[in-house]
N, C-alpha and C positions, 0 to 999 in steps of 0.2 A: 236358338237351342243352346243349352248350358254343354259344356263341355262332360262326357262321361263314355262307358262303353260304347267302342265301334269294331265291326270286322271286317278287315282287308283279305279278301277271295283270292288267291291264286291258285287256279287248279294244275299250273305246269309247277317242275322241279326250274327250280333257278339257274337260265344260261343266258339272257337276251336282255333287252333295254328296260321292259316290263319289269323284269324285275327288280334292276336298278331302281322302278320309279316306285315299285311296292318297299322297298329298304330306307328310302330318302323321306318318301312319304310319310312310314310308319314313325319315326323318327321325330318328324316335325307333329306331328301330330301327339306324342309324349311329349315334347318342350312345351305344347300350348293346353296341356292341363286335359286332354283326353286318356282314355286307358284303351286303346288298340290292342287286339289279336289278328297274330298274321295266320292265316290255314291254307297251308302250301302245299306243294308235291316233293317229293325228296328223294334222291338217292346215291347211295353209297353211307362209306361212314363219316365220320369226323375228319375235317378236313379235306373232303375231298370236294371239288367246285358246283357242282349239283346237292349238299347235302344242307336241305333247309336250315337246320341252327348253327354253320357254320354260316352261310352265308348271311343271313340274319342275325346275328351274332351280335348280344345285348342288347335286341328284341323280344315280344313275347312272342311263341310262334308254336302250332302245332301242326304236326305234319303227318301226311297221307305218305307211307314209305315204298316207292315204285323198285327199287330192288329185288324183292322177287319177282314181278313181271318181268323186270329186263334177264333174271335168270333162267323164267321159263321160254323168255325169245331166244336164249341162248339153246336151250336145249328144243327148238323146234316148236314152240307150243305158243300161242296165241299170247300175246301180253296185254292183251285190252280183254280177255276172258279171263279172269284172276280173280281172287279175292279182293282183292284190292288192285281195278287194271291201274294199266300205263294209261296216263293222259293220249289224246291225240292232236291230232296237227294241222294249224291250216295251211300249210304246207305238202307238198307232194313230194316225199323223199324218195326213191325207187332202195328197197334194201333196211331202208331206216325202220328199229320198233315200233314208232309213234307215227301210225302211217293217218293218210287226211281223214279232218274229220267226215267230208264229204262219201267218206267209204266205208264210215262206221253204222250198225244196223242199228235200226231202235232197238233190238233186244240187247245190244251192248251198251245203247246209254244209258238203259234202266239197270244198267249194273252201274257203271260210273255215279247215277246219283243217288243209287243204293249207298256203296262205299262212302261218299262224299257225308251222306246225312249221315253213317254211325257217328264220322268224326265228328261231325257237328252236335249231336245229340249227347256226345262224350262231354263238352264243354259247357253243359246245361249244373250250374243255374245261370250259367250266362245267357242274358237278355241285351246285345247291341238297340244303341240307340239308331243306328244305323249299317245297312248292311253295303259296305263298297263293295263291290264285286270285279275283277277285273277281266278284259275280255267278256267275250261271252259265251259259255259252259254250262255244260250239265249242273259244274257247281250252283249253279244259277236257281235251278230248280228245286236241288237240296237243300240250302238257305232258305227259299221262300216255304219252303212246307215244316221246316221245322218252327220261322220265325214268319207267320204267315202276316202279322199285321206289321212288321217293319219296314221303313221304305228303304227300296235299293236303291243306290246308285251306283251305274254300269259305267265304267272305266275303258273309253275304247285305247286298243292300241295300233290301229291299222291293219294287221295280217288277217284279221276278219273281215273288215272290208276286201280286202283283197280278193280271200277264199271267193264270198259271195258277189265280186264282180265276177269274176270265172265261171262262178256259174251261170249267172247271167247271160253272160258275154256265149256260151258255149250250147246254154240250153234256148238261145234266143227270146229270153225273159224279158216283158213287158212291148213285147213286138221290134226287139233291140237283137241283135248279135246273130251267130253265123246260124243257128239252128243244123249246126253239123253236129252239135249231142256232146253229152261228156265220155269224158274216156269211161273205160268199165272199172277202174278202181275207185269212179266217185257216181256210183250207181245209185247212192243215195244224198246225192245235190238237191235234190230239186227238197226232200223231206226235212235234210239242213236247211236250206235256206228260209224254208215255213216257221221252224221251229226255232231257227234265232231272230227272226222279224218280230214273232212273237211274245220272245224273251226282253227283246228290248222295248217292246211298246208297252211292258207291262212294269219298265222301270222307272220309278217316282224323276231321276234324272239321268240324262247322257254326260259326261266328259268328253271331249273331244282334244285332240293334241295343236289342232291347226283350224283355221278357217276350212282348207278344202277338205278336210277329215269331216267336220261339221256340214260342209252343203252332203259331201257323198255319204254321211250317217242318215239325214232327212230322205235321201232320196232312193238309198238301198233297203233303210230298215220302216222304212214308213212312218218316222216318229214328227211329232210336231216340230217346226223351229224353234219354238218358244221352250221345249224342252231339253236342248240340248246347249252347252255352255264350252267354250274352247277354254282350257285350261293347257299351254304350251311346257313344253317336260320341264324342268328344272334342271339344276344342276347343283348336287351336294357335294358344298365345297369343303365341307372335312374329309371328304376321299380324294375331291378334283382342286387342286391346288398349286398355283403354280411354287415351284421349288428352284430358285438359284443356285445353281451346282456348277462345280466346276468343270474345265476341261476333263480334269483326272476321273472326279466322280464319276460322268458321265458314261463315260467310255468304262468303266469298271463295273457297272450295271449292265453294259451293255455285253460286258464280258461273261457277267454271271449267267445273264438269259441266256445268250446263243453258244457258248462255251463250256463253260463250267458245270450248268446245271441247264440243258435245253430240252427243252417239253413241244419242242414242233414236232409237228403230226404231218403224214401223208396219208393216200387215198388210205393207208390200212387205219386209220384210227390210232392208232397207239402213239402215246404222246412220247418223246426221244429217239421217233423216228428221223427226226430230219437234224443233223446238229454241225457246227463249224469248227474250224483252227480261230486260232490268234491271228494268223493271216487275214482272214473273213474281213475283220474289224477294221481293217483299212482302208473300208467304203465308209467310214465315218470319221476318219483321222485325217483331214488335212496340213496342210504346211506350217496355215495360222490357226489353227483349231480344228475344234469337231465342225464338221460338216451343218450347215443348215438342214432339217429333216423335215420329210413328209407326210403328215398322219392320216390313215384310214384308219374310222375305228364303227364296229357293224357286225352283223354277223355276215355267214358263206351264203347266203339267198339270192332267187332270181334277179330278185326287182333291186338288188343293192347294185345289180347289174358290173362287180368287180374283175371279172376279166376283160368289160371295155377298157376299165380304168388304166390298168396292167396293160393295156397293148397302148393303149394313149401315152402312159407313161415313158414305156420303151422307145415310141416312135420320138418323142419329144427328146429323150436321151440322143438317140441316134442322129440328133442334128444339134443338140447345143453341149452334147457331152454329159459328165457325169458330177452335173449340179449339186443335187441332194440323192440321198439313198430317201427312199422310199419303205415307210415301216407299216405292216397290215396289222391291225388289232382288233381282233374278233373271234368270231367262231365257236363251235364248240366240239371236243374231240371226236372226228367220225358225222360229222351232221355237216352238209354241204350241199346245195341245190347246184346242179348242171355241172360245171367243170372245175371241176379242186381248184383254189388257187395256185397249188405249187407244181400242179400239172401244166397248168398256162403258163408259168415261166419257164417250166424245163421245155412246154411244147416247141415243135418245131413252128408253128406261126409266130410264136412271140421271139422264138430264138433270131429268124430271118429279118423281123421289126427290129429287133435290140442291135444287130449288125455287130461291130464292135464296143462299142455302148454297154456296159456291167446294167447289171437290177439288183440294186439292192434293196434285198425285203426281211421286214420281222413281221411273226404273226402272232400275238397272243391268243393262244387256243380258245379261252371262252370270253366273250363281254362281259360276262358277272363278275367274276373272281378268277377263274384259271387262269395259270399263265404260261403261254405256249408262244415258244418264237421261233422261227428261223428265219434265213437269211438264204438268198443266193444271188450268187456273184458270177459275172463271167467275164 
C-alpha cells in the first residue's frame, strides 16, 4: 500500500501510555510519507496536560472537547449524557467522571458514537486509507459507519483486556470464574463484553503490545491467531533521551519540581497540594554526589499494584538504609485506583515498615505531559 491518508482513533483525552504511543506513532508515520489525523478527546485549554493540540503539538489532530461534561459533573449532572459525553473507563474509579465502561447503557453509547461520527463527518472529504483505531470504543463504530469500506486496524492497549477478563472472571464466562456476579456499577458487563468481541472480530487487524496481550486477545475476543500481530510500544527518543548533567543541574531540577514550582497532588486532586523546603532535597544530595535514584513510571491503577512497591521499597530501606530516594512518575490529577500513593507513605502500615528508614518520593502528576511531584521524607 503506497503511503497517503490514515486515522489514528483515540476516544480518551490524553493522560496514559496510549497516548504516548498515539503522539510517537503519528510522528513516524509523517517522517515516512503518510498524511495522519489524530481525533482525540480533550480538555481544558491550551496548555493544560489533557488538552489534545497541546499535547499533540505539531500534529494534525482534531478534537472532541470533554470540558463541558466535566463541568456539568461538576455541577451534579451526568457527563456521559451531554452533547458531546465524557469518554468512559475500563477502569472502576469510585467518585471519578469517567466511570466503567461496564456500567455505561446502550442508550448512552448511542450518544458517544453519535458525538464521535459528527466529528468525523466534519473531516469529510477526508477518505483514510486506513482507519487505526485505538482501544476498543464506541469510536469504533463511528468510523466504520461513516467510512464503511475502510479497513480498521484495532490498536490494543491492555486495560480492555483487563475490563473483559473481570467480567469474565466475575460473571463465570465461558464455565470459568467465581459466578458471584458483577457488582451493580457494571450491570452492563455482560452487553460490553458482546459488543467489544464483536468490534474486534470485525477488524481487518489486531496490534497487540506483547506475546501474552496476543494469546489473551485470541482467547477473550475470539479473533483468529493469524489476525493478530505483537507490535511491542516503542520509545520516542526525541522526548526519552538520555541527558548528562551535572551534579548542580540535576539537583536544580530537582529543586524547580518539588520547591519552586510543585504540582504534587493529594487525595484532593489539586495539583500544589503536596510541596517541600530546600531541606527536602537532601534525600538526593550525598557527600560524593547526587544520590543513585529509583524510577517508577505508570499511572495510579490497580494492576500497576504500587503500594506493594512502596512498602517493598520501605521494608528494603529499613535494613540496608537510605540507598537511593525513590521517585514516582505517573498519574493523573485526581485519578487513582485503591489507595493514593501519598496515603501509603503517610499511612501508618508503611510508616511502621519504613522504621527509621526516610522514603523518598517524587510523583509526576500525569504520564503524558503534566508534571506533578512530590517528595516525602522522614
Amino acid at each position: 500500500m503506497a503511503p497517503g491518508p490514515v486515522l489514528q482513533g483515540f476516544s480518551f483525552f490524553p493522560r496514559g501510555g496510549s497516548a504516548q504511543v498515539v503522539r510517537y506513532l503519528t510522528a513516524s508515520l509523517v517522517q515516512a510519507g503518510w498524511t495522519p489525523r489524530i481525533v482525540a478527546g480533550s480538555v481544558g485549554g491550551t496548555g493544560n496536560p489533557g488538552h489534545a493540540a497541546t499535547f499533540f503539538a505539531g500534529l494534525p489532530v482534531s478534537a472532541a472537547n470533554f470540558t463541558p461534561a466535566l463541568d456539568a459533573w461538576l455541577r451534579g449532572e451526568d457527563p456521559l449524557d451531554q452533547p458531546v459525553p465524557l469518554h468512559a473507563s475500563y477502569e472502576d474509579k469510585p467518585g471519578a467522571p469517567d466511570r466503567v465502561l461496564a456500567g455505561v447503557s446502550p442508550e448512552l453509547a448511542a450518544r458517544q458514537v453519535d458525538s464521535w461520527r459528527r466529528l468525523l463527518v466534519g473531516l469529510r472529504p477526508l477518505v483514510p486509507l486506513v482507519l487505526h483505531l485505538h482501544h476498543l470504543t464506541p469510536l469504533h463504530d463511528a468510523a466504520e459507519g461513516v467510512w464503511p469500506d475502510v479497513p480498521v486496524v484495532t490498536h490494543l492497549h491492555g486495560t480492555e483486556l483487563l475490563m473483559l477478563e473481570q467480567i469474565e472472571q466475575y460473571s463465570g464466562g465461558n464455565g470459568e470464574g467465581s459466578r458471584i456476579g458483577l457488582p451493580a456499577s457494571w450491570r452492563y458487563g455482560g452487553y460490553w463484553a458482546d459488543r467489544l468481541r464483536a468490534t474486534a472480530q470485525r477488524s481487518r487487524r489486531i496490534l497487540a503490545a506483547s506475546t501474552d496481550h496476543a494469546a489473551r486477545t485470541v482467547r477473550i475476543l475470539g479473533v483468529p491467531e493469524d489476525r493478530v500481530t505483537v507490535i511491542p510500544n516503542g520509545v520516542d527518543t526525541e522526548y526519552f533521551r538520555r541527558l548528562d548533567l551535572s551534579a548542580r543541574e540535576r539537583l536544580a531540577l530537582l529543586r524547580r519540581w518539588l520547591v519552586d514550582d510543585p504540582r504534587g497532588w493529594d487525595e484532593s486532586g489539586r495539583p500544589g497540594t503536596v510541596r517541600y523546603s530546600l531541606a527536602d532535597l537532601s534525600a538526593f544530595d550525598g557527600s560524593t554526589g547526587v544520590h543513585p535514584v529509583l524510577l517508577y513510571v505508570g499511572r495510579f491503577t490497580a494492576v500497576k499494584r504500587l503500594s506493594l512497591l512502596l512498602r517493598a521499597y520501605a521494608r528494603v530501606r529499613s535494613q540496608l538504609g537510605p540507598v537511593a530516594p525513590l521517585l514516582i512518575w505517573g498519574g493523573y490529577p485526581g485519578e487513582w485506583e485503591g489507595e493514593h500513593p501519598y496515603s501509603a507513605v503517610t499511612g501508618s502500615a508503611l510508616t511502621a515498615c519504613s522504621s527509621s528508614a526516610g522514603v523518598a518520593m517524587m510523583i509526576f502528576g500525569s504520564a503524558c505531559a503534566a508534571r506533578t511531584y512530590w517528595l516525602r521524607r522522614r
